[in-house]
C-alpha positions in Angstrom: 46.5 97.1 22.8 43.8 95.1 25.2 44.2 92.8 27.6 42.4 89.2 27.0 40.9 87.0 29.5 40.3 83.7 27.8 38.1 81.1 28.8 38.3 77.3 27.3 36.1 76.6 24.5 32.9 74.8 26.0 31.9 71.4 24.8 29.6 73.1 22.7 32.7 74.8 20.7 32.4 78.5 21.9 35.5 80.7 22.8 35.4 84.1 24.3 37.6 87.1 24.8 36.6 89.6 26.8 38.3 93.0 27.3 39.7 93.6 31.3 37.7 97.1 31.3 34.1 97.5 31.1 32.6 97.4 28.2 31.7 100.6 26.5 29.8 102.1 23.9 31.7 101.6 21.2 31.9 98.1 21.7 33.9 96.0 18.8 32.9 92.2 18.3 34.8 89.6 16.2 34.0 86.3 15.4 36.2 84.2 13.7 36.0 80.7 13.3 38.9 77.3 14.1 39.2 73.9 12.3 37.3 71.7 15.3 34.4 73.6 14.9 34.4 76.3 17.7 33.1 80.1 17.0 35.8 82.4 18.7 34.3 85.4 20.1 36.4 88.3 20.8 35.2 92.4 22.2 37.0 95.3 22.5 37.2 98.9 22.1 39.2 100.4 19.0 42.2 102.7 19.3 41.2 105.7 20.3 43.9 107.8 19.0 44.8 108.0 15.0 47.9 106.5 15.6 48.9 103.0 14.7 47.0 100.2 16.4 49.6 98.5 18.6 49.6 94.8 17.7 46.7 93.1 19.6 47.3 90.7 22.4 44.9 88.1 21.5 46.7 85.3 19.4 45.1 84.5 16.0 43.5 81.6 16.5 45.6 78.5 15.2 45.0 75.6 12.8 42.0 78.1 10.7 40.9 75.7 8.1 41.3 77.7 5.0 37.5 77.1 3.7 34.5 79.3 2.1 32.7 81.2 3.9 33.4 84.1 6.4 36.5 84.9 7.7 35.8 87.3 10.5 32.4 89.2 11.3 32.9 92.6 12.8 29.6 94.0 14.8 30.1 97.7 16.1 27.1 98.4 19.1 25.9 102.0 17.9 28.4 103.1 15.0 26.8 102.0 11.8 29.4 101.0 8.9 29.0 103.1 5.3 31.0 102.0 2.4 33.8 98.9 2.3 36.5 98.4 -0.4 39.7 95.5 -0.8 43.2 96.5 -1.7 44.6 93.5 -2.8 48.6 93.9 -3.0 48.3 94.8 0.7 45.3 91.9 1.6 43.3 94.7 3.5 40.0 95.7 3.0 38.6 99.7 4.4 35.8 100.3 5.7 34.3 103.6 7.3 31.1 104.2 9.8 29.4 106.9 10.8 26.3 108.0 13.3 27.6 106.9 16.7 31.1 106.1 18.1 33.4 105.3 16.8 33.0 107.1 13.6 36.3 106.4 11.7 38.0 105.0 8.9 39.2 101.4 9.0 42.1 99.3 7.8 42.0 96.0 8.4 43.7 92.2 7.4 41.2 90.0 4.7 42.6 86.8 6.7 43.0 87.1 10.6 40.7 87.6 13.1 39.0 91.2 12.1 41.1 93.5 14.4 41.8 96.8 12.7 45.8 97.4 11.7 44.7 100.8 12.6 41.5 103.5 12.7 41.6 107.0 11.6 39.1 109.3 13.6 36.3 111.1 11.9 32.5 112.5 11.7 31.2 110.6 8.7 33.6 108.6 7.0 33.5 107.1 3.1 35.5 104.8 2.7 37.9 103.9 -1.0 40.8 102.0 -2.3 42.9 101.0 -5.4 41.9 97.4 -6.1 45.7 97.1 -8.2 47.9 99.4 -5.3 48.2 100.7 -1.8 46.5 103.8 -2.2 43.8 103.9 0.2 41.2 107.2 0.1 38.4 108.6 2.5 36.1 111.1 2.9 34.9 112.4 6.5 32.2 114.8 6.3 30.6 116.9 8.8 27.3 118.0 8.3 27.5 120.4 11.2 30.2 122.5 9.6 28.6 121.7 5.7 32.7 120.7 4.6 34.2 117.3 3.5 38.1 116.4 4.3 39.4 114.2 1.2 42.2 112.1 2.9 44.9 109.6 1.7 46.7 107.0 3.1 49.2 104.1 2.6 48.4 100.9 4.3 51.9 101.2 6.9 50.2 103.7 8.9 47.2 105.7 9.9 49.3 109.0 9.8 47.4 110.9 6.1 50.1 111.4 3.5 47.5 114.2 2.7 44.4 115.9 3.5 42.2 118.6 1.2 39.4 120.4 3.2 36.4 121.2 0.8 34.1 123.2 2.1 29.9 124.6 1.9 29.2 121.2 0.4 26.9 118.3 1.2 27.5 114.7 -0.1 26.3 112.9 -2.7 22.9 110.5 -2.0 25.0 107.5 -2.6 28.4 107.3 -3.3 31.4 110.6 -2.8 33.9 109.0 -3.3 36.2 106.9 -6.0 40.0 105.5 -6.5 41.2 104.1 -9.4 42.0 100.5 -9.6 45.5 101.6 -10.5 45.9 104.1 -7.4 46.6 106.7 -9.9 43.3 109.0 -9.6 40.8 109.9 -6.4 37.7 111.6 -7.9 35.1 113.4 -5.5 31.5 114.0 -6.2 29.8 116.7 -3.7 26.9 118.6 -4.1 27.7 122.5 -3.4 25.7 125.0 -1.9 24.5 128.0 -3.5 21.2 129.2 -5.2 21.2 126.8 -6.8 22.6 123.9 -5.2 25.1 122.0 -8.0 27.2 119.0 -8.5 30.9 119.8 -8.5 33.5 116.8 -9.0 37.3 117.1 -7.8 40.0 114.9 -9.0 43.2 114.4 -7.4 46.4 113.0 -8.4 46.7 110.4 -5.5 50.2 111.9 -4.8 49.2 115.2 -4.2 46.8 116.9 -1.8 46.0 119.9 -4.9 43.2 119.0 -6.9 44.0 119.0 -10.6 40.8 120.6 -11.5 37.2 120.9 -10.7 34.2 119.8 -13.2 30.6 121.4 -12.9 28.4 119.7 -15.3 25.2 122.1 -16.9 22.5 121.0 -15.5 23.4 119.2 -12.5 21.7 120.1 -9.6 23.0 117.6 -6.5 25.1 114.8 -6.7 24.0 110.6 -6.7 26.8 108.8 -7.4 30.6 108.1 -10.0 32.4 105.8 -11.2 35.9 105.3 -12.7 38.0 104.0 -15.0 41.1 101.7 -14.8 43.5 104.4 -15.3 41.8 107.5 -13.5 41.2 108.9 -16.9 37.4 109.0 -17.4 34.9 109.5 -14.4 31.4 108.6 -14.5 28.9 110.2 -12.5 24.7 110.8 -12.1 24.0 114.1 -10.7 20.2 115.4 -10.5 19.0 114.0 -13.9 22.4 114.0 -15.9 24.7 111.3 -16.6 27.5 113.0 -17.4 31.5 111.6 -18.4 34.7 113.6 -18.0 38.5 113.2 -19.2 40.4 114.0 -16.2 43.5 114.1 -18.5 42.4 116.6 -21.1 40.3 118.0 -18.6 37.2 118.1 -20.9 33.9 117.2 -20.8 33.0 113.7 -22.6 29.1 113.2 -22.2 26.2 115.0 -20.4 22.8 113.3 -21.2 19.3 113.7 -20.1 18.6 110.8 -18.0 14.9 111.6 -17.7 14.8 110.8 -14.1 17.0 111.4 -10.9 18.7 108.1 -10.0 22.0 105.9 -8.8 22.9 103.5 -11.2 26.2 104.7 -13.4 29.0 102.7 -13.8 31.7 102.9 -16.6 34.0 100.3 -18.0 37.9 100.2 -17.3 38.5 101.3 -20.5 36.1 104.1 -20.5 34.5 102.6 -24.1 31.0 101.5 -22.6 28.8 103.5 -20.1 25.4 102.3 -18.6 23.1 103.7 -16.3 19.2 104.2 -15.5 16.7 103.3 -13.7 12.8 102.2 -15.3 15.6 101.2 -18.0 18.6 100.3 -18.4 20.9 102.2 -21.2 24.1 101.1 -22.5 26.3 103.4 -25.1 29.6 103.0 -26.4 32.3 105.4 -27.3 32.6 106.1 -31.0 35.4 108.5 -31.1 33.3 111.6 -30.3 30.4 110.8 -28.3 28.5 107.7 -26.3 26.1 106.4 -28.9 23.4 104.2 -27.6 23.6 100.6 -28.3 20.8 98.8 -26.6 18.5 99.9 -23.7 16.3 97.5 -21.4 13.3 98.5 -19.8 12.5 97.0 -16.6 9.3 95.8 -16.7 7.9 96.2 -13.4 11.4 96.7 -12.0 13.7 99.4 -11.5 17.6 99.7 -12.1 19.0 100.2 -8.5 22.8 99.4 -9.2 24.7 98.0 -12.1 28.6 97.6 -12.2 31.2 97.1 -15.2 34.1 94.8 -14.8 37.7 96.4 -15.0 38.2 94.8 -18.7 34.9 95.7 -19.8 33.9 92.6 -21.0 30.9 92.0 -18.3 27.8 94.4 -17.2 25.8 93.4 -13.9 22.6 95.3 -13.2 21.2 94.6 -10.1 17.1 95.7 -10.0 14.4 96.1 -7.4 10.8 95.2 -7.6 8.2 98.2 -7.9 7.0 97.0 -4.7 10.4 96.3 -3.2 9.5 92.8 -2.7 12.0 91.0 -4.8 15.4 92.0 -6.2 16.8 90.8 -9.7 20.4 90.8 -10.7 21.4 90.1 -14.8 24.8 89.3 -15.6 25.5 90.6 -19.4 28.6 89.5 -21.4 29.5 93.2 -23.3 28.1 94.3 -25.2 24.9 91.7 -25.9 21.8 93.3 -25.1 20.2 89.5 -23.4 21.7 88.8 -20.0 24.1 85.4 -19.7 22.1 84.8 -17.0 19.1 86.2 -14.6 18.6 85.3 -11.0 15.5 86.4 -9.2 15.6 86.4 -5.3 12.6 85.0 -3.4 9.6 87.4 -2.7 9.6 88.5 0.7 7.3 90.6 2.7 6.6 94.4 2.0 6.7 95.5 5.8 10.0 96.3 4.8 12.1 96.9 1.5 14.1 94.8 -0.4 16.4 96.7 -2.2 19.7 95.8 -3.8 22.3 98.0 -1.5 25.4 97.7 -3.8 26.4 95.2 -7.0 30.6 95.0 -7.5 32.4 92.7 -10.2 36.1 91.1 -10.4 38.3 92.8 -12.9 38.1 89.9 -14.9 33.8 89.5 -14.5 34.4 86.5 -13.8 32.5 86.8 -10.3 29.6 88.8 -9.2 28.8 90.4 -5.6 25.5 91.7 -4.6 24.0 93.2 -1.3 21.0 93.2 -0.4 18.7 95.1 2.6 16.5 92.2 2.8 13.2 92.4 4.0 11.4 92.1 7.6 11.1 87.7 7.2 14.5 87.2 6.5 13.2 85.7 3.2 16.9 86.1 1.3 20.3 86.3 2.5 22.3 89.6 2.5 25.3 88.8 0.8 25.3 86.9 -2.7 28.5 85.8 -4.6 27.8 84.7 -8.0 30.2 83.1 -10.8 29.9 83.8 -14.8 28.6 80.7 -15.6 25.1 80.1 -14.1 22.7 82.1 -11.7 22.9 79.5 -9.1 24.9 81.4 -6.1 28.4 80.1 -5.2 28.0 81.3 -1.6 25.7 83.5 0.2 25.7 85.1 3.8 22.6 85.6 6.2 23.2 89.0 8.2 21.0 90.5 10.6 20.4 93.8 8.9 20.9 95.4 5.6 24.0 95.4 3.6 24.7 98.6 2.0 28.5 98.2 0.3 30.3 95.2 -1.5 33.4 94.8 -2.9 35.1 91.1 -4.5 38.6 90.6 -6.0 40.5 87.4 -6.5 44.2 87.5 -5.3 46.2 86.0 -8.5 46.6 82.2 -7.8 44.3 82.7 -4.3 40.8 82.8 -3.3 37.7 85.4 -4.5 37.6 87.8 -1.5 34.5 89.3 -0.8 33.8 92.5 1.7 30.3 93.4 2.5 29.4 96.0 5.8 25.9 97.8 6.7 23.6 98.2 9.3 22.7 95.6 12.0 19.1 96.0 12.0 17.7 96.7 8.5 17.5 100.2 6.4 13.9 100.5 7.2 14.3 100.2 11.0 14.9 102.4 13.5 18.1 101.3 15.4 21.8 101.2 15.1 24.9 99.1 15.3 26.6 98.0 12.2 28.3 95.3 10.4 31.6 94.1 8.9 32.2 90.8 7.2 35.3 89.5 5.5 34.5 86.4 3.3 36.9 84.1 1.3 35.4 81.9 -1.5 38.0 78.8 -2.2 38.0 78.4 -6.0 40.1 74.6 -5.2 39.9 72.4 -2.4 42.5 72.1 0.3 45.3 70.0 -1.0 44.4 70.6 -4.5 47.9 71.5 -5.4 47.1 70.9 -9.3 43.8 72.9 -9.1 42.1 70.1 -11.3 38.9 69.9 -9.2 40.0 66.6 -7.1 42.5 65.6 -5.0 44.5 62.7 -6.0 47.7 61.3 -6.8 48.4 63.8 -9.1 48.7 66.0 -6.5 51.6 64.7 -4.3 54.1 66.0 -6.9 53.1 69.8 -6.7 52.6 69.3 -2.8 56.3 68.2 -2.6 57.4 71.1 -4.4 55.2 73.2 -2.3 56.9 71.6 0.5 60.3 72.3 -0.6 60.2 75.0 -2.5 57.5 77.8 -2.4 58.7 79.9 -5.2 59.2 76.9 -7.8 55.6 76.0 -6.9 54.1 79.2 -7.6 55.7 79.4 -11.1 55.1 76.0 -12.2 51.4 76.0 -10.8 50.8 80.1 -11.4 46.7 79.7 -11.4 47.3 78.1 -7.7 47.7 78.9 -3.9 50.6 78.1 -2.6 48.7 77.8 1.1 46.4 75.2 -0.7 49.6 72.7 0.8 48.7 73.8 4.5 46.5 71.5 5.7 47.0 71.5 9.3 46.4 74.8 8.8 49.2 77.0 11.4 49.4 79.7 8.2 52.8 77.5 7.0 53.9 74.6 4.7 56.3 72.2 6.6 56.4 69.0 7.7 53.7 69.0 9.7 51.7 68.9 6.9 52.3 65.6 5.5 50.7 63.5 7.8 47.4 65.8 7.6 48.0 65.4 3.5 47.9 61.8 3.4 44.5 61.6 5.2 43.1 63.7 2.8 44.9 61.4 0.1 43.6 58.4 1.4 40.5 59.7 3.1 41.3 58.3 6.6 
């Protein structure tokens, strides 16, 4: 807990917290944002201890319009923030950070003002969740002592319900570290040390701190990146210049292929059917009952495949690509399994001091929206943070940060808004310099007071806003595609009587 000096907003609309000690190093900021227009500021330090975060002193701030855009913006002064993911049954999104203090894991509310539920200790933390359950997953490595701890938490408390030490390993170029959406699997991707060096993956029931086996693919000299399947069954993962696939359950190798090059880009549907990956092209291969035969491949033409992502019910592919001269980025949207992209959308060329690279790509379990991050480049030519629907290439909300973003994650809460997490550095990839970044962002699909969700709001409304008045649960069922906090448009966070009065205005536009 802090104490909070508050001043009054000014008439320009700015609020500030301030902790009563001096500030330190490991300086937390949050902005958050109220309905007349004022940008809250609040800095502390985190807990410093892993145990629970006592409940922080500073009241959210009330009447939060519920609108697009960000929620909360977390800057850290020297720690720079690695990898983010959003559980969505518990609304909390992870993030870890590394380099400077604090290096820890994070748990923290989507909605609210950005201050952590609680922060787990560490020396370079990975961050993971279950996108379907509260099964939330990190890896802390410590380069000094060549070892990674796998740990695994529930949401109610910083307190590991396990920890596996694995040790004379290094980590992966890109990504460690992997939950299933379900919660049921946590897969780990470390290169180990020997003469040779080699990949070696270890999958974990997410109940138990025992591996249930290890997996050393021929031919794979150091580790890149995985991917997973829905169920935990099928990991995907690029190590040296293999792609390789791997049935946790029967334990048995599924694929290894000859990518022809060392690269990142792997990703494998929810299913475990399709599997793409590259990098001067893209490849895409479907499982015919006994191995991944290719269907199509796409070469890039002057680009190269940086990230690509498959959505949980592997109907859509997203490839996210980089310029040869890392001046431009290009993501393609691809409904599976066509071989011409739905759509393509080229960012604007920026200036080559610096690269522009395409940090991470991440899809809704349905595909139905797309999340890219950027680095950017040294002009600020192209915002960070992209969030893209199926339909067209034209962005559906985009955020300006003042480094590079290096993780995404999006997921739509059933009958709620597309929730986007994005976190990186604060000054970008190329530059020398530290501090990092946290963003929460919430993309409305319906208005406020929308209770229908037909696009408008109109009479037709007032019927579902009464039964949102009245009663919540009757609401929900009858209008299942909604949100039920679409009726709270004073917005205090509940639907009452106070309500009305703000409902009417936006009924009759007064």
């Amino acid at each position: 807990m802090f104490r909070a000096s508050r001043f009054a907003c000014s008439l320009l609309g700015v609020c500030v917290f301030t902790t009563s000690a001096g500030l330190a190093e490991d300086l937390r900021t949050v902005v958050y944002h109220t309905p007349d227009g004022a940008v809250c500021v609040s800095a502390h330090q985190p807990a410093a201890t892993p145990g629970p975060a006592a409940a922080d002193s500073t009241p959210e701030p009330a009447g939060e319009l519920r609108d697009s855009g960000v929620i909360w913006h977390n800057t850290l002064t020297d720690a720079i923030y690695t990898s983010t993911a959003i559980s969505l049954p518990t609304a909390r999104l992870c993030a870890g950070t590394y380099l400077n203090p604090p290096k820890e894991f994070e748990l923290i509310a989507i909605e609210g003002n950005g201050t952590p539920d609680w922060v787990y200790p560490g020396t370079e933390f990975e961050a993971a969740a279950a996108r379907d359950a509260d099964v939330l997953a990190g890896l802390d490595y410590n380069s000094g002592a060549a070892t990674a701890t796998v740990y695994r938490w529930q949401s109610g408390s910083s307190t590991p319900l396990w920890s596996y030490v694995i040790g004379s390993c290094g980590r992966s170029s890109l990504r460690s570290l992997a939950v299933s959406p379900d919660g049921s699997t946590i897969a780990v991707l470390l290169t180990m040390q020997g003469n040779p060096s080699f990949a070696r993956l270890y999958y974990f029931d997410a109940g138990s701190p025992t591996p249930l086996g290890t997996y050393d693919p021929a031919g794979a000299t150091f580790g890149r990146n995985l991917d997973i399947s829905a169920d935990g069954r099928y990991v995907a993962l690029y190590a040296g210049t293999r792609v390789c696939v791997f049935d946790t359950v029967a334990g048995v190798e599924r694929a290894n292929l000859n990518a022809q090059a060392t690269a990142e880009a792997v990703a494998i549907s929810g299913d475990g059917q399709y599997l793409a990956y590259g990098w001067s092209s893209l490849y895409f291969r479907q499982w015919d009952g006994v191995s991944y035969v290719a269907l199509w491949s796409r070469p890039g033409s002057g680009y190269y495949l940086g990230r690509c992502a498959l959505s949980i019910d592997s109907s859509t592919l997203a490839a996210a690509w980089y310029r040869s001269d890392f001046r431009q980025n290009k993501l393609e949207l691809f409904n599976v399994p066509a071989s011409t992209p739905h759509w393509t959308y080229l960012s604007n060329i920026g200036t080559a001091t610096y690269q522009e690279y395409p940090g991470d790509v991440a899809l809704t379990a349905d595909g139905a929206y797309c999340a890219l991050a950027s680095w950017g480049d040294a002009a600020n030519t192209n915002p960070e943070v992209h969030l893209f629907g199926r339909e067209n290439a034209t962005p559906l909300l985009t955020v300006d940060t003042p480094g590079s973003m290096f993780s995404i994650d999006v997921a739509v809460r059933p009958g709620g808004p597309v929730y986007v997490s994005a976190c990186g550095k604060h000054v970008h990839a190329n530059e020398t310099g530290r501090g990092g970044d946290l963003y929460s962002i919430r993309f409305e699909r319906y208005g406020l007071g929308d209770l229908n969700c037909d696009g408008t709001v109109d009479g037709f409304d007032i019927q579902p806003f009464v039964l949102a008045l009245t009663d919540p649960a009757a609401y929900q069922s009858a209008y299942p595609d909604c949100d039920w906090l679409l009726a709270d448009i004073n917005g205090d966070g509940s639907v009452d009587g106070f309500d009305i009065q703000p409902f009417v205005q936006l009924l009759t536009g007064e």
